[in-house]
C-alpha positions as a LaTeX table, in Angstrom:
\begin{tabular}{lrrr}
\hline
Residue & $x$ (\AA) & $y$ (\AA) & $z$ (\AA) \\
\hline
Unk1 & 0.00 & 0.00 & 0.00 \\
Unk2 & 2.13 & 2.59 & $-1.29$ \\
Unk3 & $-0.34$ & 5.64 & $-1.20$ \\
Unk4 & $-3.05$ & 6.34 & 1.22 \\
Unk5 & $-6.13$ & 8.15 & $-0.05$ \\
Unk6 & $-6.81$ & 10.65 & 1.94 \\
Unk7 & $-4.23$ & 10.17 & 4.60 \\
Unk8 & $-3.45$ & 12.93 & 6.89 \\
Unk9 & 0.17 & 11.78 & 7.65 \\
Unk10 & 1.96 & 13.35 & 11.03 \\
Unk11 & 4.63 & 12.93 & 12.92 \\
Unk12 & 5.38 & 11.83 & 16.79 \\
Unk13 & 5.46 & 14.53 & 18.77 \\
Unk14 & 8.44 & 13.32 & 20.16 \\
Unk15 & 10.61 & 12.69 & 17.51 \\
Unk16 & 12.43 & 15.84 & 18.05 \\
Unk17 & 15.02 & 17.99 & 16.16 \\
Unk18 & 17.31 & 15.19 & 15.33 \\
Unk19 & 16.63 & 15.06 & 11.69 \\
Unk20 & 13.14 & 14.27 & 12.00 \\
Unk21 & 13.56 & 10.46 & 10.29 \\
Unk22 & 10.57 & 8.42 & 12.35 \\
Unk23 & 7.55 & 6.47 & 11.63 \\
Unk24 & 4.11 & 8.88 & 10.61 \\
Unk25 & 0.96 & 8.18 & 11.48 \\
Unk26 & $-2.58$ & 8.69 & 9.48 \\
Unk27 & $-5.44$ & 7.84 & 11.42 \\
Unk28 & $-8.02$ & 10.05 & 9.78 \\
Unk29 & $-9.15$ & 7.57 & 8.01 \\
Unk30 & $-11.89$ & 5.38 & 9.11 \\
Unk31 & $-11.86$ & 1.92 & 10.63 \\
Unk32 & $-7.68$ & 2.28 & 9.29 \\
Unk33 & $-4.68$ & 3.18 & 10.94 \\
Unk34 & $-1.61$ & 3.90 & 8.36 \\
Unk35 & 1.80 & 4.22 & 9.39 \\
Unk36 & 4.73 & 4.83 & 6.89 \\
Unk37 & 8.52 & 5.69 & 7.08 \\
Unk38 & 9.48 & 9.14 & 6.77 \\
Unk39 & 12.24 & 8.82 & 4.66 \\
Unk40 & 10.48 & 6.82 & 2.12 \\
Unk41 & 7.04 & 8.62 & 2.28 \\
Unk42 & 5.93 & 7.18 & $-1.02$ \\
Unk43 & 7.05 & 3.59 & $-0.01$ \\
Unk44 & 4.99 & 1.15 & 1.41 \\
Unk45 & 2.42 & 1.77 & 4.86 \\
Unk46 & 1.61 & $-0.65$ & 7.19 \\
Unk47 & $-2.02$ & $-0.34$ & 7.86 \\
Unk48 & $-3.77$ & $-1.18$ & 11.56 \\
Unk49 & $-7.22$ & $-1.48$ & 12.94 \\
Unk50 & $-7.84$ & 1.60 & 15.36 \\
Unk51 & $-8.08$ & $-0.84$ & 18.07 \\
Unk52 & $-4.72$ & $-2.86$ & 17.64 \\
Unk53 & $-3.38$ & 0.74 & 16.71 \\
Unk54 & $-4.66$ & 1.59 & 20.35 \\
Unk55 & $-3.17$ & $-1.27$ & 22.11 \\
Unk56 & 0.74 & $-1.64$ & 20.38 \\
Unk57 & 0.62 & 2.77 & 21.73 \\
Unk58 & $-0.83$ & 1.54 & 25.03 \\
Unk59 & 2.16 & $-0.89$ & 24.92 \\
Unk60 & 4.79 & 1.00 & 24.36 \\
Unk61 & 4.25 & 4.29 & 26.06 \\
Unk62 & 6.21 & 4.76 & 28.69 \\
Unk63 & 4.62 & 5.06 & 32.09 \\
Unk64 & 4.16 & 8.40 & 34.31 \\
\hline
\end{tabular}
């Protein structure tokens, strides 16, 4: 899935000022969750349910 219609790609807030190469994210679309590398934004996306989207962040966020 190289190109998303419609996607509404963005960034993690916390990939900072370090060149900005990270994953983005488009979940504006519905029932799908894209995610793409940055560098290659016209390569290929991994695409998600909201809900397993929702549980890998609840995974790997750190706790407060």
């Amino acid at each position: 899935m190289a190109e998303v219609a419609g996607a509404q790609w963005r960034k993690s807030t916390r990939s900072g000022d370090n060149g900005g190469d990270c994953v983005e994210v488009a979940d504006n679309l519905p029932g799908l969750v894209a995610v793409r590398d940055s560098k290659d934004p016209s390569g290929p996306a991994l695409s998600f349910s909201p809900a397993a989207w929702a549980s890998f962040v609840r995974s790997v966020k750190p706790a407060h």
